[in-house]
N, C-alpha and C positions, 0 to 999 in steps of 0.2 A: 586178495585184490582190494584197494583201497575204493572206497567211495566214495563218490564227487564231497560231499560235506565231510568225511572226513580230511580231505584235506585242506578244504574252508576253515574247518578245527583248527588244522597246523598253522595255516596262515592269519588268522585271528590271535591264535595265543603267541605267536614271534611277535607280531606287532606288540603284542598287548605287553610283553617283554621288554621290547624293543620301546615304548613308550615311558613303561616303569623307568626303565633304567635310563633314559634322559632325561626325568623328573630327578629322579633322586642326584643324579649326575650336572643336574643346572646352572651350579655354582663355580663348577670347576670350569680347568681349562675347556675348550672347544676342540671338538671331536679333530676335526681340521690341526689345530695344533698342537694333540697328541699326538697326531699322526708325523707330521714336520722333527716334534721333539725327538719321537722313537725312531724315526729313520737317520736322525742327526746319532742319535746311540749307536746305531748301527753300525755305521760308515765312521767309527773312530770318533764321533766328535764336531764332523766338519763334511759336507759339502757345497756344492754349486747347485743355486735354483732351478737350472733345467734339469739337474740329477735326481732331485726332489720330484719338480714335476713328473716326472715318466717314472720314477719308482712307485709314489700313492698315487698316481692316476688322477692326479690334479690341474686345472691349467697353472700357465704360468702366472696368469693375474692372478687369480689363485694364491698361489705359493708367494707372491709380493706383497699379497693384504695381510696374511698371517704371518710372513717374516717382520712384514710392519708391526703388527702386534707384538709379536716376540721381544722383539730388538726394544718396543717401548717396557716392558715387560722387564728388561733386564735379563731373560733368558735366553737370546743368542746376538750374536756380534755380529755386523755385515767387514768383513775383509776385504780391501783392494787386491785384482791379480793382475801384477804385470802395473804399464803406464794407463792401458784403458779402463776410464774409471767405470765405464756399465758393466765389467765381470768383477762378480765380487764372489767371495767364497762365504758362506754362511759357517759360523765357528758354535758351537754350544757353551752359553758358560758356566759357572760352577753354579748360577742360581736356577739355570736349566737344569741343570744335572740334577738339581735337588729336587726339584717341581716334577722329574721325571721321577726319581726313585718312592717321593710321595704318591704317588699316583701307580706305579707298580706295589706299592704297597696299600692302598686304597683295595687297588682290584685284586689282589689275594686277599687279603679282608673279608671282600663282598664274597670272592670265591669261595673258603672256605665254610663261611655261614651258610651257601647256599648248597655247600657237601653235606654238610653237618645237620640241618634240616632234610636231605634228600633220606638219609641214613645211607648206611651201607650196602644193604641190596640194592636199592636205584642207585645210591652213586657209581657201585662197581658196571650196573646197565647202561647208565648214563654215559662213564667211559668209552665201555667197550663199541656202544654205538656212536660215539664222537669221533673215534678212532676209523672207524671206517668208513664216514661220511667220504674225507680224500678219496679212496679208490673209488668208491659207487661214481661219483660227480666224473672223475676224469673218465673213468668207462663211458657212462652217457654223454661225454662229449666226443669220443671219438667218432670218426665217420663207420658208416654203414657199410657192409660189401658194396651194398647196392651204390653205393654213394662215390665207389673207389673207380 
């Protein structure tokens, strides 16, 4: 059974994580428009801003300030759909594409340094409990008998 302070522990060292790694991370894109860029990889290349929005759970202002960014950036295109000019299709372009694959290659980087310091016994513990964080979380969210 965990202890109230042990889990103070957990949630002190995520942050404290959690904090590292947007210091070291300050320079780069914004959290917000990795997220835009990798769901633009996703979906081929190209979607529509309300597609965006409900995929990262973003508003749509949101997803207009960081397409603005983007688009100044030279990493994605606003496309016309149809005669009405408020839908537009947001397109990735090849200097996205690059900004992306840097940035997947950044985070394998960090990643494997941070295997390679764990060693091999923590890293293969590290896994195996990473692994089964999914099932634990969706258990605790399903309803109770009691609840049904």
């Amino acid at each position: 059974m965990q202890t109230d302070e042990q889990i103070m522990q957990i949630f002190r060292d995520l942050r404290e994580i959690y904090q590292t790694a947007r210091q070291h991370n300050a320079e780069s894109v914004n959290q917000g428009e990795k997220q835009v860029l990798h769901y633009l990889c996703q979906t081929g290349g190209q979607a529509q801003p309300g597609e965006i929005s409900r995929a990262i759970h973003i508003s749509t202002a949101r997803v207009a300030a960081i397409v603005g960014s983007l688009a100044r950036k030279g990493q994605i295109v606003r496309e016309p759909l149809g005669n009405d000019r408020r839908c537009v299709q947001i397109r990735l372009t090849q200097a996205g594409r690059e900004r992306l694959a840097a940035t997947y290659a950044h985070m394998g980087e960090q990643m494997t340094y941070i295997l390679q310091a764990l060693g091999p016994e923590d890293t293969a513990a590290f896994c195996r409990i990473l692994h089964r964080l999914p099932g634990i979380l969706a258990q605790s969210n399903e309803p109770s008998k009691g609840d049904l």
